[in-house]
C-alpha positions as CSV (number, residue, x, y, z in Angstrom):
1,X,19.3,-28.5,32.5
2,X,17.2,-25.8,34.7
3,X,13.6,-26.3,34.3
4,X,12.0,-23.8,32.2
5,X,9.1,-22.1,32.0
6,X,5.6,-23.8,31.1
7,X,5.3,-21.2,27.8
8,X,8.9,-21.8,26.8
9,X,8.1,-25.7,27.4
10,X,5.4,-25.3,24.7
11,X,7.3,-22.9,22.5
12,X,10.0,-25.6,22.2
13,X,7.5,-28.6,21.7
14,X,5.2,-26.6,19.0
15,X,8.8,-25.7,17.5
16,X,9.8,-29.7,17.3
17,X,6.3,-30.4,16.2
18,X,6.5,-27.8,13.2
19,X,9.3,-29.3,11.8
20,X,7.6,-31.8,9.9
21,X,5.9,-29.3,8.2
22,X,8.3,-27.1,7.3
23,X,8.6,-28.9,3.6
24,X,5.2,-28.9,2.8
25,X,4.7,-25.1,3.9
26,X,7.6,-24.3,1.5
27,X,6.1,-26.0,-1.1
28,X,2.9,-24.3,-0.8
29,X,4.6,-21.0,-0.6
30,X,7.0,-21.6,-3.2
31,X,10.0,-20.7,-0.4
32,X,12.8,-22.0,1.0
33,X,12.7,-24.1,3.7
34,X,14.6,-21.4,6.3
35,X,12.0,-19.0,4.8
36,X,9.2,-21.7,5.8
37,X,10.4,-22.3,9.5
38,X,11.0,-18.9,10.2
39,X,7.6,-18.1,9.3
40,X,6.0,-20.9,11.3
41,X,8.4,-19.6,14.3
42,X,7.1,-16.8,13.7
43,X,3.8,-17.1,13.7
44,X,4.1,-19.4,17.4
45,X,5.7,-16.7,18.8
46,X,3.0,-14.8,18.1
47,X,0.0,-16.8,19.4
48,X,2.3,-17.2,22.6
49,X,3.0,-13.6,22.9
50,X,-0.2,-13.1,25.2
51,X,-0.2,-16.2,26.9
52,X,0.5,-16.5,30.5
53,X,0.2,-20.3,31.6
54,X,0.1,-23.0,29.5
55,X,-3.7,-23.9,28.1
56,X,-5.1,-27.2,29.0
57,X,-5.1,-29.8,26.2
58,X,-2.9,-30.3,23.8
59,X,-2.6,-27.2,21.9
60,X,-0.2,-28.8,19.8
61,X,-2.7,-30.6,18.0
62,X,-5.5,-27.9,18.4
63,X,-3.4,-25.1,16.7
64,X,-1.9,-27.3,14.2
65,X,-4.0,-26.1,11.2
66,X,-4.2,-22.5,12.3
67,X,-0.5,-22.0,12.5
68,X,0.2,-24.1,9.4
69,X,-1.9,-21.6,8.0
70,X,-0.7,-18.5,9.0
71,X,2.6,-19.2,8.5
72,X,1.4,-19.4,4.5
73,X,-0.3,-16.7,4.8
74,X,2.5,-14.9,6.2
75,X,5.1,-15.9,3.8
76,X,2.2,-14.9,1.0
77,X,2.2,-11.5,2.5
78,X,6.4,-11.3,2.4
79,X,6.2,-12.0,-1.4
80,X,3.5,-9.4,-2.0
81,X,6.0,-7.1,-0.2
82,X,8.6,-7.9,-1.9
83,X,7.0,-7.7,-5.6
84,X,5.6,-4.1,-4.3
85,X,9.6,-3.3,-3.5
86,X,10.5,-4.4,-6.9
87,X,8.2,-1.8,-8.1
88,X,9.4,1.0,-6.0
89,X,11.2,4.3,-7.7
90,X,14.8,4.6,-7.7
91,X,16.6,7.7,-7.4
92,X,19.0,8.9,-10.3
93,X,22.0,9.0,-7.6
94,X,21.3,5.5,-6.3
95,X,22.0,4.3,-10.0
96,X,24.9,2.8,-11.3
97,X,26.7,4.5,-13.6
98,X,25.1,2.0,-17.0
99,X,22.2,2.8,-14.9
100,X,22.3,6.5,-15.7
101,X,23.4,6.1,-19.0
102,X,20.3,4.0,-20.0
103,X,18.3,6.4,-18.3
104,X,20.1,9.6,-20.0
105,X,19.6,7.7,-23.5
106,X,15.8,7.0,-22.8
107,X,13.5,9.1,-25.5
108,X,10.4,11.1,-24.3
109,X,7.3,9.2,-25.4
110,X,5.9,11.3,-28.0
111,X,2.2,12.2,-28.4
112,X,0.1,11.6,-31.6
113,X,-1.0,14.4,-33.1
114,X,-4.7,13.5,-33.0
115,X,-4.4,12.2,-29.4
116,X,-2.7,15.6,-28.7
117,X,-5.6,18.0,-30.1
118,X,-7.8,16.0,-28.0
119,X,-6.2,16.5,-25.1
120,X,-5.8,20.2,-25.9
121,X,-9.7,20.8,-27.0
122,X,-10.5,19.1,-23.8
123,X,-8.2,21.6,-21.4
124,X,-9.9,24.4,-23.1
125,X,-13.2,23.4,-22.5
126,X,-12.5,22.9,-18.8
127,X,-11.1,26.2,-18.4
128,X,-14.0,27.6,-20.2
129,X,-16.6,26.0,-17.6
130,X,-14.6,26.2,-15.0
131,X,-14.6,30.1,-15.4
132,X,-18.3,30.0,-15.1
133,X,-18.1,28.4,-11.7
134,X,-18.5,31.1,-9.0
135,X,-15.3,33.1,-7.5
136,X,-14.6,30.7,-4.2
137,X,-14.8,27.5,-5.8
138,X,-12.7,28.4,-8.2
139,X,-9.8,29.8,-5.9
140,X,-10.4,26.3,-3.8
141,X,-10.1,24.0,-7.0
142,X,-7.5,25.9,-8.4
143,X,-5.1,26.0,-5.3
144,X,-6.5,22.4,-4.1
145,X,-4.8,21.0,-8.0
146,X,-1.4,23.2,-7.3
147,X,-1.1,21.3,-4.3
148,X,-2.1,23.4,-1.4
149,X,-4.2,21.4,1.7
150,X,-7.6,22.5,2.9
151,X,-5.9,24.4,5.6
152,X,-4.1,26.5,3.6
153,X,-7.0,27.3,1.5
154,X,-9.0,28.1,4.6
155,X,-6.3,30.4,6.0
156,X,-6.0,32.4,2.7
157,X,-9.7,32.7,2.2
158,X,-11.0,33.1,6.1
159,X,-12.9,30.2,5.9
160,X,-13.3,27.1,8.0
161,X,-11.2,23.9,6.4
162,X,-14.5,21.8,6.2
163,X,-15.8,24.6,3.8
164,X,-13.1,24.7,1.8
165,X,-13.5,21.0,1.0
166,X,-16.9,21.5,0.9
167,X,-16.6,23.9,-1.7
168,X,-14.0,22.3,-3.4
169,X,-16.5,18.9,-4.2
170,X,-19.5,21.0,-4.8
171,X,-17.1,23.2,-7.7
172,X,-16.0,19.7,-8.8
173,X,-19.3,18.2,-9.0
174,X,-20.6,20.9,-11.0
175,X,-17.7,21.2,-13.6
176,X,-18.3,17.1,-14.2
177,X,-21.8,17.4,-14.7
178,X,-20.9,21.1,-16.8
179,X,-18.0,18.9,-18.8
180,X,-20.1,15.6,-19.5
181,X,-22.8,17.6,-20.8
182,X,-20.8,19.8,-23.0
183,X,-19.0,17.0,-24.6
């Protein structure tokens, strides 16, 4: 066997070192044990990413509880990633076709009738203050809510972006303090 390199020699002995740990990261994390090695692989490959020469010591035992640790922390982070994926919106094509027939046979939520005239009494009111804002914050905060950026409101009014926003927060400040004290 050709001698290798003085990284790759530690690579290899911080990987044979690791392996006792493997179960009791796994256990921590709640993972499998590939799950739990690949993370700790991971996370050597890593701290040996910048290194040139091999440190003096034994950096097998000086790392020990930092890697150990980040390779929990790591496989932490892959479940919160996952769960988030879990959560993520699927497209009506990408279903199945049971899929699309739960979907097709969901009901709208309906409203209560009291919740509704709330909600309707409070629209009207905010279009009644905010027509007592002045002209330009109006035009911002009305094409800032359809969706247009502060660009695009500064190129159809003349005006610098930064003064759109401004506008904009200064129109929206005004029709909170206008809407809290009316209700």
């Amino acid at each position: 066997m050709g001698s290798l390199d003085p990284i790759e020699e530690l690579r290899l002995e911080l990987s044979r070192e690791y392996e006792k740990y493997v179960a009791t990261v796994a256990v921590v994390t709640n993972s499998s044990e590939d799950d739990a090695r690949e993370a700790l692989h991971t996370v050597v490959c890593r701290m040996l990413a910048g290194l040139t020469k091999r440190p003096r010591g034994n950096p097998v035992f000086a790392w020990r509880p930092y890697i150990i640790q980040s390779a929990v922390n790591e496989l932490r982070q892959r479940s919160r990633n996952v769960a988030r994926r879990k959560n993520t919106v699927v497209l009506f094509s990408e279903l199945d076709q049971d899929g699309r027939r739960q979907v097709a046979d969901l009901q709208a939520p309906q409203r209560r009738p009291d919740v509704q005239a709330q909600q309707n009494e409070l629209a009207a009111l905010a279009w009644r203050e905010l027509r007592k804002l002045p002209s330009r914050q109006r035009f911002v905060i009305a094409r800032h809510c359809k969706g247009y950026t502060f660009h695009e409101i500064a190129d159809a009014c003349g005006i610098d972006p930064v003064t759109a926003r401004r506008h904009f927060n200064i129109g929206i400040h005004e029709l909170r303090h206008r809407l809290r004290k009316a209700a």
